[in-house]
Every structure is written in C-alpha cells, then in structure tokens.
Backbone bond lengths (Angstrom), bond angles and torsions (degrees), N, CA, C in turn:
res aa  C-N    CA-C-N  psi(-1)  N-CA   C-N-CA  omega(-1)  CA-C   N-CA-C  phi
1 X - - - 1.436 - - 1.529 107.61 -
2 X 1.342 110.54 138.81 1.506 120.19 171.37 1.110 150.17 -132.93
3 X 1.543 80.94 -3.08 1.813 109.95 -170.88 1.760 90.03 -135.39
4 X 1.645 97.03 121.98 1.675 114.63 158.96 1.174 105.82 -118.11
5 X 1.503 101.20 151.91 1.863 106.14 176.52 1.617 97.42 -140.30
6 X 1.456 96.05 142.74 1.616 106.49 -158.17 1.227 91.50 -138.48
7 X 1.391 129.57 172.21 1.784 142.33 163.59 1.495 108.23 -149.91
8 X 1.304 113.58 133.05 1.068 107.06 171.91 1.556 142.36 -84.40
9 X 1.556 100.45 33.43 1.665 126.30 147.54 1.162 121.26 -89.25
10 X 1.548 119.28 4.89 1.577 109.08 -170.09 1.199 107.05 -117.29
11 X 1.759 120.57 78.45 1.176 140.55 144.49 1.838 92.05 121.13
12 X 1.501 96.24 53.07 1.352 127.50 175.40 1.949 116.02 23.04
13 X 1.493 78.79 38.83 1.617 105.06 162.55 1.668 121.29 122.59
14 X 1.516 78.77 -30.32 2.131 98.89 166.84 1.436 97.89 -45.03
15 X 1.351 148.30 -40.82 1.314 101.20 -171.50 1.178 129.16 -103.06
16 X 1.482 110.00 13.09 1.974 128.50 160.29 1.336 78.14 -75.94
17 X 1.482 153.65 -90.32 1.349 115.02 -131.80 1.582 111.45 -61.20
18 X 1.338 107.95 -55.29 1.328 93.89 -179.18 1.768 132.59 -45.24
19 X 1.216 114.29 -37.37 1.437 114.39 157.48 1.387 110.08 -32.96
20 X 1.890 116.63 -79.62 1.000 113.82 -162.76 1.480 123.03 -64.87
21 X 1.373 124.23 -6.93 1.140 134.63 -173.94 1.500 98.25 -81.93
22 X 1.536 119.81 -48.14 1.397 111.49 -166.68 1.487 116.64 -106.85
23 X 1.216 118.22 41.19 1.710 144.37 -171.12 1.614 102.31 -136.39
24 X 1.402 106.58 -24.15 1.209 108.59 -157.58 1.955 120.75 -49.57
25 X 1.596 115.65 -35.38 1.422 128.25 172.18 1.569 112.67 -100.74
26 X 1.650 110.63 10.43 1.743 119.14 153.78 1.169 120.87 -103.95
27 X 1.513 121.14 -18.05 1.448 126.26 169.87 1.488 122.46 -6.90
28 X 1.450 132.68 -48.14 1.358 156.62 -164.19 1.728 89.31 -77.48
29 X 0.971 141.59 -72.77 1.115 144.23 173.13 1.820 134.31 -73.09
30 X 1.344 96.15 -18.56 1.337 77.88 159.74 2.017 123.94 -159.92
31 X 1.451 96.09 178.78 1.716 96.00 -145.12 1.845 91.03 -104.04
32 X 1.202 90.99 138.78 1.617 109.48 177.04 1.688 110.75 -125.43
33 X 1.532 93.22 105.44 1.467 100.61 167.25 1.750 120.62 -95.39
34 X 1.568 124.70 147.06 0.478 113.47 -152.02 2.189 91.03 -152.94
35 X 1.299 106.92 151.42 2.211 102.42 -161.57 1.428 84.86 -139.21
36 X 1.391 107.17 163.62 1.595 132.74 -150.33 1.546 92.30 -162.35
37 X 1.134 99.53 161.92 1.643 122.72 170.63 1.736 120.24 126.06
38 X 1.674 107.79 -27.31 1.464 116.01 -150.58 1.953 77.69 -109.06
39 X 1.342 97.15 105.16 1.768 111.62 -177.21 2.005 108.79 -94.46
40 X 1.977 80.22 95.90 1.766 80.46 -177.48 2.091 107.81 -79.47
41 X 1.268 111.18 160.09 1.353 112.50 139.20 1.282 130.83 -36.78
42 X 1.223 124.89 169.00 1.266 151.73 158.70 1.990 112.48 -51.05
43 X 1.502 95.21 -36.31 1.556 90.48 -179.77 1.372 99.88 -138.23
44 X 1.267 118.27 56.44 1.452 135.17 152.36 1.284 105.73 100.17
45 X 1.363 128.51 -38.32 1.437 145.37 -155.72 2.362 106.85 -49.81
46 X 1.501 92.39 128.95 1.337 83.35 -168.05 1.992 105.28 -70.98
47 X 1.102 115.35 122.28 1.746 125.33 161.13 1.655 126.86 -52.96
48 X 1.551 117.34 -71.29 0.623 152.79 74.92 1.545 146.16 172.33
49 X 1.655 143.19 -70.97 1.094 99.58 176.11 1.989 102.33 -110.56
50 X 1.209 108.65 161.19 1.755 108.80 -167.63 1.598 105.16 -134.66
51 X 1.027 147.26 111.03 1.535 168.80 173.50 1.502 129.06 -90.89
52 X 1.840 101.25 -22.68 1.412 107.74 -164.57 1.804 100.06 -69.83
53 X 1.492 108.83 163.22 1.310 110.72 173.76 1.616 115.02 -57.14
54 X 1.068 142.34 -33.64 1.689 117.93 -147.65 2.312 85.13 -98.51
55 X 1.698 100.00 -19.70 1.380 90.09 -172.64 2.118 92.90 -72.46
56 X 1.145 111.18 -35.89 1.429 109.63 -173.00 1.883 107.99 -53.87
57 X 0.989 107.91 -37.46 1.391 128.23 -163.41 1.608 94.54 -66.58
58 X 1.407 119.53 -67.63 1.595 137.72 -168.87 1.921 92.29 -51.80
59 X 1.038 94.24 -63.11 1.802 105.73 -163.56 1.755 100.19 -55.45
60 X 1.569 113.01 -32.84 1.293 91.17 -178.88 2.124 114.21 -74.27
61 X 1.319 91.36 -42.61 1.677 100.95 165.46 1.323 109.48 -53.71
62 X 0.700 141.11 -14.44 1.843 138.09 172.93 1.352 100.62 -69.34
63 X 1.478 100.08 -57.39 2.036 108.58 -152.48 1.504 92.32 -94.39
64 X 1.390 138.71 13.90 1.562 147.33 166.11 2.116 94.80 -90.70
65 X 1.310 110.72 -40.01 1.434 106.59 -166.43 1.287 104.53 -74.59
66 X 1.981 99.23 -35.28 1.471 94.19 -144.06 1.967 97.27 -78.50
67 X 1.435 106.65 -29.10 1.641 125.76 -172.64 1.789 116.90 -71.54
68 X 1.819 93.55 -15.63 1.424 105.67 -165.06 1.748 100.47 -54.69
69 X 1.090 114.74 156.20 1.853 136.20 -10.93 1.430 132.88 -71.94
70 X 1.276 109.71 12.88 1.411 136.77 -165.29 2.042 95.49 -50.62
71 X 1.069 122.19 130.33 1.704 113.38 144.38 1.427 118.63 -63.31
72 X 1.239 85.91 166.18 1.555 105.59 179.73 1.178 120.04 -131.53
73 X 1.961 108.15 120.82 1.234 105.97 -161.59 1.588 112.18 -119.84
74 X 1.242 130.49 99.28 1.555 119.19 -178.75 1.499 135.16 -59.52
C-alpha cells in the first residue's frame, strides 16, 4: 500500500494524526491524501460546509500539524 486518503472530519482530526503517526518511517514512499471543507464541531456535530480562502488556508495548517512530519506536496 502507498496511497492513504484521510479528511479531517474523520474522527474530527484523529485520523490525520493517526495516519501521520503510523506513516511516519514510510514517508519516503508513500503519499497521503487528505479533503477539507465539511466544518465539524467540537463534538462531532456537522456545522457546515466552508470553501472560502482564509477557512481553506486554516484547514490546510491543521492537517500539516495534525499529519506532521509528513511533506507537503501540491
């Protein structure tokens, strides 16, 4: 496997860390995608969906902390 795909609604960010936590000494080999837009609560509850630039901007810095040390490749 080489390709994971994650969002950071799926378990309101728990499962970017865990990705990046357990990719972390495969990094070199493999690619983790990861989608934004669907803006949960604090306790899962859907908000809902957000597109504008500064929310695009925040959400990508979220899933950069939460995936870190991962690069980032556009």
């Amino acid at each position: 496997m080489t390709f994971l795909d994650t969002a950071d609604m799926y378990g309101i960010g728990a499962h970017e860390e865990l990705v990046g936590r357990d990719v972390r000494e495969r990094r070199d080999w493999i690619v983790v995608a990861t989608k934004f837009g669907n803006v949960r609560g604090a306790d899962g509850s859907f908000k809902g969906v957000n597109g504008c630039p500064d929310y695009v901007r925040s959400a990508c810095d979220a899933s950069l902390q939460r995936t870190a040390p991962l690069p980032l490749h556009a």
